[in-house]
C-alpha positions as CSV (number, residue, x, y, z in Angstrom):
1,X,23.2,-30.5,16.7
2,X,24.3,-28.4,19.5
3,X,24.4,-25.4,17.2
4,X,20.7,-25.6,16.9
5,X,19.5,-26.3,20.3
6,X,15.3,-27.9,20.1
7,X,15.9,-29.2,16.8
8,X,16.9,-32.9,17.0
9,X,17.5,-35.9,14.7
10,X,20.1,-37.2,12.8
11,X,20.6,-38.8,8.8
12,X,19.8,-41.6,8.1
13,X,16.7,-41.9,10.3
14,X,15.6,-38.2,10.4
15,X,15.2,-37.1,6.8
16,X,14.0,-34.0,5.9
17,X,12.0,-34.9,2.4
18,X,9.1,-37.0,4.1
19,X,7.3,-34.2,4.9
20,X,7.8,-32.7,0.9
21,X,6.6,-36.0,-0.6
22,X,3.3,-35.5,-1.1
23,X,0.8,-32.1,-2.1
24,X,-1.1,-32.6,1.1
25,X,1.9,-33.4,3.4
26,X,3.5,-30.3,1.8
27,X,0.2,-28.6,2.8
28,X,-0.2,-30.2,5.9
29,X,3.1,-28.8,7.6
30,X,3.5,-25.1,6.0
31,X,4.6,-22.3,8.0
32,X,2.9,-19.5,6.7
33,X,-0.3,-19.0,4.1
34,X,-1.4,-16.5,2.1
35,X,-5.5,-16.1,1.9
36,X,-7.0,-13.8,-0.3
37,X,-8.3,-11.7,3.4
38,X,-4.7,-11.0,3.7
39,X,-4.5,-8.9,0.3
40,X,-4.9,-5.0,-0.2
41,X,-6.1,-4.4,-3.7
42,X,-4.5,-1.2,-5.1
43,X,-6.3,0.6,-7.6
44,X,-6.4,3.8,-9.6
45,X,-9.1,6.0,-10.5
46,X,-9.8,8.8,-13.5
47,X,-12.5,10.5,-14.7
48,X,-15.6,10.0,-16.5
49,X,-18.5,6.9,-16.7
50,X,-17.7,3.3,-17.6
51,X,-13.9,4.7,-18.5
52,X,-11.0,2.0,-18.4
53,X,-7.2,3.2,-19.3
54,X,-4.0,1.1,-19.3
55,X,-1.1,1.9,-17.2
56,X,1.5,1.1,-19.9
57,X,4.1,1.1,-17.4
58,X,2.2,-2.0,-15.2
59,X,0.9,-4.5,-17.1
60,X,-2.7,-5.8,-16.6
61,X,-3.0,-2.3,-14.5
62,X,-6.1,0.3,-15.8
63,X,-6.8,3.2,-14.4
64,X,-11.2,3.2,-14.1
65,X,-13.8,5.4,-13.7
66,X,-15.7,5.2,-10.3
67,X,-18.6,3.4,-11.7
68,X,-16.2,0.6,-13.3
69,X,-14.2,0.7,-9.7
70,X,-17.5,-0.3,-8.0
71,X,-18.5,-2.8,-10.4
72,X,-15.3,-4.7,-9.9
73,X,-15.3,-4.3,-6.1
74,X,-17.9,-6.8,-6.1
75,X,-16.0,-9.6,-8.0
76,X,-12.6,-8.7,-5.7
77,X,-15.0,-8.6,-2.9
78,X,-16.6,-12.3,-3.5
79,X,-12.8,-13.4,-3.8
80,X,-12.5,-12.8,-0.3
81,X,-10.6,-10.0,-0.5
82,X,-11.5,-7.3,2.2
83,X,-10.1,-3.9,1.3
84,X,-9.3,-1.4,-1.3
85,X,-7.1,1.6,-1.4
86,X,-7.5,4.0,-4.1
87,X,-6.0,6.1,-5.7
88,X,-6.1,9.3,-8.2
89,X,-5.3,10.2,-11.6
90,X,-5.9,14.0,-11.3
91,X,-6.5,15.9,-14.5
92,X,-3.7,18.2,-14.7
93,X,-5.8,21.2,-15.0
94,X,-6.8,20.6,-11.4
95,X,-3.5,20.7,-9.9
96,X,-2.0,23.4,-8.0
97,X,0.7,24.2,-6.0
98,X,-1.3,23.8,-3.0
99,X,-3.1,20.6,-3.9
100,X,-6.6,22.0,-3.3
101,X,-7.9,19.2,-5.3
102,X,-7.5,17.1,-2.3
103,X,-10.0,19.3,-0.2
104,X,-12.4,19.1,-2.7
105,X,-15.5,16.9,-1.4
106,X,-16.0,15.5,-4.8
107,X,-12.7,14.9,-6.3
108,X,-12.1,11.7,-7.7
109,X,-11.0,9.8,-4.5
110,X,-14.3,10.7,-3.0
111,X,-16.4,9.9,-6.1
112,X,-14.7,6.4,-6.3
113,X,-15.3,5.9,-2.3
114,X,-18.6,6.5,-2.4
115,X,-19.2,4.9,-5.9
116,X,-17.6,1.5,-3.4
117,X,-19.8,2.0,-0.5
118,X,-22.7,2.6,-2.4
119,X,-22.2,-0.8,-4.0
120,X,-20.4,-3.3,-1.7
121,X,-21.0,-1.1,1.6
122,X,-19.1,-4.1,3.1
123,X,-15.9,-3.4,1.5
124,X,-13.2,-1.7,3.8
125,X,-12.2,1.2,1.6
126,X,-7.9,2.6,2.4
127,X,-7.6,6.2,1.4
128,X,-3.9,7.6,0.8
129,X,-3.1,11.0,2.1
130,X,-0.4,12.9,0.7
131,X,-0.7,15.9,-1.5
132,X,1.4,14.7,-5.0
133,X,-1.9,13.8,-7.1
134,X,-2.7,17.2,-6.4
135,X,0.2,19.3,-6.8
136,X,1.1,20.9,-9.5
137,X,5.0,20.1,-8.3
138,X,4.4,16.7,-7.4
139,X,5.9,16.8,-3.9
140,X,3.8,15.2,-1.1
141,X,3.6,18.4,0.8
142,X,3.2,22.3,0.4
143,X,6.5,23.6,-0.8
144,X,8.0,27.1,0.2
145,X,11.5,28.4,-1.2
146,X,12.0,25.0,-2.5
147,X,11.7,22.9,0.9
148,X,9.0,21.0,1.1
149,X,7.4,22.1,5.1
150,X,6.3,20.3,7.3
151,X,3.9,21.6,9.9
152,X,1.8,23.4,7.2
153,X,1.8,20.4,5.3
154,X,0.3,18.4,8.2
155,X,-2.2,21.0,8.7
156,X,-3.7,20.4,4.7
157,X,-3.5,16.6,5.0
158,X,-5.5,16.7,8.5
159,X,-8.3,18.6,6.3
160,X,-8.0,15.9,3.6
161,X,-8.1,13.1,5.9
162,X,-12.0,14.4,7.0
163,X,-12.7,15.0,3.9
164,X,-11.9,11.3,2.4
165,X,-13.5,10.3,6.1
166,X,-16.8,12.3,5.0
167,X,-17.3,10.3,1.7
168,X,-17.2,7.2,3.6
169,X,-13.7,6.2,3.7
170,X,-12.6,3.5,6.5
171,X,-9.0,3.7,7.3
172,X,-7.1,6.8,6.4
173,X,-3.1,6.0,5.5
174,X,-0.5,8.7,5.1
175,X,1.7,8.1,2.9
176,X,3.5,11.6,3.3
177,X,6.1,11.3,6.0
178,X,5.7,14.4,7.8
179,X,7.1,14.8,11.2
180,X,4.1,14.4,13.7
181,X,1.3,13.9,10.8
182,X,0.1,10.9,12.8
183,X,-0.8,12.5,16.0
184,X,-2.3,15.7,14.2
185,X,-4.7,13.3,12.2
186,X,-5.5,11.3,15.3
187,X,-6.4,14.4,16.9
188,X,-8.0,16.2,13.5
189,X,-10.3,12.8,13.8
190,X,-11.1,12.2,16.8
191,X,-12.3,15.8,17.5
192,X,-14.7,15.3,14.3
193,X,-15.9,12.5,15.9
194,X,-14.1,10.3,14.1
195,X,-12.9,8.1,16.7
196,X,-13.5,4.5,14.8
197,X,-11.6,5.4,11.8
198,X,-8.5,3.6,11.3
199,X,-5.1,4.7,11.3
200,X,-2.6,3.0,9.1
201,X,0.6,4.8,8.7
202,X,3.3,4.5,6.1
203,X,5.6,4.8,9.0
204,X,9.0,3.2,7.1
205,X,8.5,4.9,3.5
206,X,11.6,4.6,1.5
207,X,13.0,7.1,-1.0
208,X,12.8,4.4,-3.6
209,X,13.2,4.2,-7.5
210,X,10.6,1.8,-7.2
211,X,7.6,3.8,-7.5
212,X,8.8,5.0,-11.4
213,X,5.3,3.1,-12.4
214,X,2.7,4.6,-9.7
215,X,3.9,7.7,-10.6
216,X,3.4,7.4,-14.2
217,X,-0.1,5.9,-13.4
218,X,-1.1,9.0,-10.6
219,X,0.5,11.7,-13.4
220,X,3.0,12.9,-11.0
221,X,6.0,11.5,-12.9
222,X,6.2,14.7,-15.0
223,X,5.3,17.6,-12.1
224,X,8.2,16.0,-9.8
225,X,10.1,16.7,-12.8
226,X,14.6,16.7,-11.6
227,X,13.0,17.3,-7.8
228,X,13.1,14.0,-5.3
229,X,11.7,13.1,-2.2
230,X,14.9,12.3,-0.1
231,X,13.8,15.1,2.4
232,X,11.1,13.6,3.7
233,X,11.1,10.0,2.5
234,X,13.6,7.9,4.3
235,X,17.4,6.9,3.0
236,X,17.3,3.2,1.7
237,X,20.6,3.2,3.7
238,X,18.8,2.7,6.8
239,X,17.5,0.3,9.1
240,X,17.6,1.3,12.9
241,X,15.9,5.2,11.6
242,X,12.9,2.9,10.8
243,X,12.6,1.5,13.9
244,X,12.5,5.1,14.9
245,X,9.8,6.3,12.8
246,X,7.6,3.1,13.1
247,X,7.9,3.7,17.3
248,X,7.0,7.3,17.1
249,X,3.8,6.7,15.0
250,X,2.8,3.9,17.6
251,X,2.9,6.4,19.9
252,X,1.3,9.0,17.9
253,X,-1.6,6.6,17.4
254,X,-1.2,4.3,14.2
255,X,-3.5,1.7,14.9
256,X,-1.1,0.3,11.7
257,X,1.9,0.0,10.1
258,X,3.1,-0.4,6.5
259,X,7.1,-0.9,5.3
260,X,7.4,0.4,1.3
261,X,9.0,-0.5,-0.7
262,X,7.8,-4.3,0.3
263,X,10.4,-7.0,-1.5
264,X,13.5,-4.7,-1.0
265,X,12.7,-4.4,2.6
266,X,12.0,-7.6,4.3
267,X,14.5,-7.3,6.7
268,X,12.7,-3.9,7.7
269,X,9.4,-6.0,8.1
270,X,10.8,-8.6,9.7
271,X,12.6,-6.3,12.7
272,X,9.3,-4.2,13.4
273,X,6.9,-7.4,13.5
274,X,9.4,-9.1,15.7
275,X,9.7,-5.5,17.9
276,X,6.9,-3.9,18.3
277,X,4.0,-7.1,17.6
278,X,1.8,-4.5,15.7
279,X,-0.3,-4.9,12.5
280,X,2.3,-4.5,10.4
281,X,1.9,-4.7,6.3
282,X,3.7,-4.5,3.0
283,X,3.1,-2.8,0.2
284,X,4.4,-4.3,-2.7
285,X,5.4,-1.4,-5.1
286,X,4.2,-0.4,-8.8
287,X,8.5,-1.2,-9.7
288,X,7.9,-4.5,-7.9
289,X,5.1,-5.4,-9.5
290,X,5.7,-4.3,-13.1
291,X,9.0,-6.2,-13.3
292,X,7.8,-9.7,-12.1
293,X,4.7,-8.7,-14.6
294,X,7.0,-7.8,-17.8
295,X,9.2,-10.6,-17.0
296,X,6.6,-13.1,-16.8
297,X,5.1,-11.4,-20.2
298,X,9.0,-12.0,-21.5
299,X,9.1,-16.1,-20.5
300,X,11.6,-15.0,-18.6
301,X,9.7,-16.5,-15.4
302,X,6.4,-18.3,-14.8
303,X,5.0,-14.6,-14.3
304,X,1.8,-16.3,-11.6
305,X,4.1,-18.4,-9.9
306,X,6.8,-15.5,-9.5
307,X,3.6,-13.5,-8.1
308,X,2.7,-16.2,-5.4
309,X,5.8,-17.0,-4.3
310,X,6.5,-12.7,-3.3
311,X,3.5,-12.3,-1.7
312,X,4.2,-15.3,0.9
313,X,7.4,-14.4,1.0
314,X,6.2,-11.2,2.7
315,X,4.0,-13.2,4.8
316,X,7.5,-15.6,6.1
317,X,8.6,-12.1,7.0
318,X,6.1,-11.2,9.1
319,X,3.6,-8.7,7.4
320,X,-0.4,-9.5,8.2
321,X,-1.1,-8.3,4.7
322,X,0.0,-7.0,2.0
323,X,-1.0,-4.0,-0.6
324,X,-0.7,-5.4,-4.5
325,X,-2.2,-4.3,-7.3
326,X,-2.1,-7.7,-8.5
327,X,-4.8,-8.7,-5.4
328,X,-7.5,-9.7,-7.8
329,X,-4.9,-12.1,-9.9
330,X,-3.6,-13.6,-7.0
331,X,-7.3,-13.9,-5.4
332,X,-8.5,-16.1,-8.2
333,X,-4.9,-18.1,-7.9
334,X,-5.7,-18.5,-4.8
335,X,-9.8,-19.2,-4.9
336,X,-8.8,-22.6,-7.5
């Protein structure tokens, strides 16, 4: 055994199934768990009053009307999960080049926040900022001659941020990945008197053909149209850039971090937890989800036991929680 120094015994009398026997030995000596407290539920909101639409692209996914959001806030609430993050279908007639939807103080993100706090005030409530509900383009940022800026687009998502922040939001979480953006909004925040707010940065978001589904469900599949993200998002090629990124937003202020794509990533997760011993969290991506959902829909795999075993495996890689949209699901798994 002197490859694996501090673990000792030796076949016949160590053996290694005692421990798996039984349900409560197997219990007894696990690693890691998975409570509902550790789950994100991610949700999507459109207009109208007691409105539900399916997201045909993720199964058992609807897209709801703020008063049906609130409503089921208090069953994913009494399931012990503590957070929501929300997100917009905006009516295309609303979107702009600019994304001045997203600076409007009673555009659907804010309806739907205070629809929450109105009705489970307890409820931590995760807005996303980034400009591609809003754009008529789709991009996550202001786009001039075809480049998507930078320092202008920090400037818009500052002003989003306090407005989310004015309709009650908790924790605000770019999702962007504009140079700086957590330092201006740190600032932007703080100088509103904003200080409490949390800060949970994307700060490893990949250019990923994972999020095919979310943006079917936010209506920005067709805006981006043949345009992509690789100029600000990061190249799935990398590993040590991350490390980059995720440092300079813990210095910038993130009182949080989140690695997305989740599953395709876990080596990501696992080098920031082990680095820089920050909140650190996975998102586990519309592509993620829908597949393990449409398989399990197939018989190709136990679709609830597929579901389970990915979200611990985030937690054996080190996230404190992770963002599904499966949450509720797993909640009630979880709950007996």
């Amino acid at each position: 055994m002197a490859d694996f120094p501090g673990i000792l015994g030796r076949y016949p009398g160590t053996r290694m199934r005692r421990n798996r026997r039984y349900d409560w030995s197997r219990r007894l000596v696990a690693e890691n768990v998975l409570p509902p407290a550790d789950l994100i539920w991610t949700v999507f909101v459109r207009p109208g009053n007691g409105e539900t639409e399916p997201v045909l692209s993720m199964p058992g996914v609807e897209r709801v009307s703020p008063d049906v959001l609130a409503k089921r806030t208090k069953e994913a609430y009494a399931l012990g999960i503590p957070a929501i993050a929300i997100f917009p279908h905006t009516p295309p007639e609303l979107k702009t080049p600019d994304g001045g939807e997203a600076l409007n103080p009673d555009n659907l993100v804010c309806q739907a926040v205070r629809a929450v706090k109105d009705t489970v005030p307890e409820m931590g409530v995760v807005c996303d900022v980034a400009l591609d509900p809003y754009t008529s383009h789709g991009q996550d940022g202001l786009v001039h001659d075809n480049y998507v800026v930078n320092d202008e687009s920090v400037e818009v998502l500052c002003r989003q941020a306090l407005n989310q922040v004015a309709a009650g939001c908790d924790v605000i979480a770019p999702s962007d990945m504009m140079d700086g953006r957590i330092s201006a909004l740190r600032l932007a925040l703080d100088e509103a008197g904003h200080d409490k707010v949390l800060l949970l940065s994307y700060a490893a978001k990949y250019a990923s053909v994972f999020y095919g589904p979310f943006r079917d469900a936010v209506g920005s599949a067709s805006s981006i149209g043949q345009g992509d993200k690789r100029t600000y998002q990061m190249d799935p090629a990398n590993s040590d850039e991350a490390m980059r990124e995720v440092a300079l937003d813990i210095d910038e202020g993130a009182d949080m971090v989140m690695i997305k794509p989740g599953m395709p990533y876990l080596d990501i997760l696992r080098r920031v937890k082990e680095t820089f011993a920050i909140p650190t969290y996975a998102y586990q991506v519309s592509g993620e989800y829908a597949m393990l959902m449409a398989a399990g829909e197939r018989g190709w795999l136990d679709g609830e036991r597929a579901l389970m075993e990915s979200l611990l495996g985030f937690k054996r890689a080190g996230a404190d929680g992770v963002l599904t949209y499966a949450a509720v699901r797993a909640a009630r798994v979880l709950n007996g």
